[in-house]
C-alpha positions in Angstrom: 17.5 10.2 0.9 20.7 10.0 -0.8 23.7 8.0 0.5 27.4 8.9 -0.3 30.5 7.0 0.9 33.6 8.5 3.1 36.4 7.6 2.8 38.9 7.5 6.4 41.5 7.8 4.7 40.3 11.6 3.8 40.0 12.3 7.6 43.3 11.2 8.9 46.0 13.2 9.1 48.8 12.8 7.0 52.3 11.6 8.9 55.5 10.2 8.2 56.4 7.2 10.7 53.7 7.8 13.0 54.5 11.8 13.5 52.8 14.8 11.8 54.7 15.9 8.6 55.5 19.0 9.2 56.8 18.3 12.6 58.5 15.0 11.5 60.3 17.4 8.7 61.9 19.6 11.7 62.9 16.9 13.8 64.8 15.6 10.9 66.3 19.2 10.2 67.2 19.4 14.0 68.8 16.0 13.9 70.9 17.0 10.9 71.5 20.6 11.7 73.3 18.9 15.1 74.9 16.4 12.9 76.9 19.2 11.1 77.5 20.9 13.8 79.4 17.8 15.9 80.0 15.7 13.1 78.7 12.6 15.3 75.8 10.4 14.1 75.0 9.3 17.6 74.3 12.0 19.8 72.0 12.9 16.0 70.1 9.8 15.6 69.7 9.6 19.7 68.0 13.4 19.4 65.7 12.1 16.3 64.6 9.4 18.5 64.2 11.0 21.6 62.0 13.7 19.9 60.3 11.3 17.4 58.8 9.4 20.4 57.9 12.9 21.9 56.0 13.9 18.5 54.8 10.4 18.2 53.1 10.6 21.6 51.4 14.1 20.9 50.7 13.5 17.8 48.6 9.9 18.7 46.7 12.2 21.9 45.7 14.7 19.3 47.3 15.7 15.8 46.9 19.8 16.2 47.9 19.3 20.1 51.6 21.2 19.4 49.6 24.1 17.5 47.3 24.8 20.1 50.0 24.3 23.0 52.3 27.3 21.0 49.2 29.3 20.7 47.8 28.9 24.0 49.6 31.8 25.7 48.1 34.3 23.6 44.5 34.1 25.4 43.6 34.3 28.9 42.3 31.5 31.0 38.8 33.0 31.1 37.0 35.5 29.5 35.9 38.2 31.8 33.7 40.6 30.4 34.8 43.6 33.1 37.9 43.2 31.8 39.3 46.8 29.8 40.9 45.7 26.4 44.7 46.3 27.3 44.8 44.3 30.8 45.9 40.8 30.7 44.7 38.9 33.8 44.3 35.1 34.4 
């Protein structure tokens, strides 16, 4: 039987200060679209915190948590096998 190594670092996902990449990358677009819009630093760098410690939070309960939040209206509660293809119940 042959042995190979893994490597962690393969399986971790990859973040930027704690927080998902792609989700790090809109919360600093968000910080700095606000920024332009007020031209005030503070009420921008208290949204990048406020939401950083919100992504940084989901993102240490489960990395893909946000994706399957967004997609979890599109399928019912249960499957129901009576169920005709157009009705949405439950």
């Amino acid at each position: 039987m042959e042995t190979r190594p893994v490597y962690r670092t393969l399986n971790k996902p990859m973040t930027l200060l704690g927080v998902e990449r792609r989700l790090f990358f809109f919360i600093l677009v968000v910080s700095f679209l606000l920024f332009h819009l007020t031209e005030a630093l503070v009420p921008a760098v208290m949204l990048f915190g406020v939401l950083w410690a919100f992504a940084r939070a989901a993102t240490q309960t489960d990395p893909q948590i946000l994706r399957i939040l967004m997609n979890s209206n599109r399928f019912g509660t249960r499957y129901d096998p009576a169920l005709k293809e157009g009705d949405k119940r439950g």
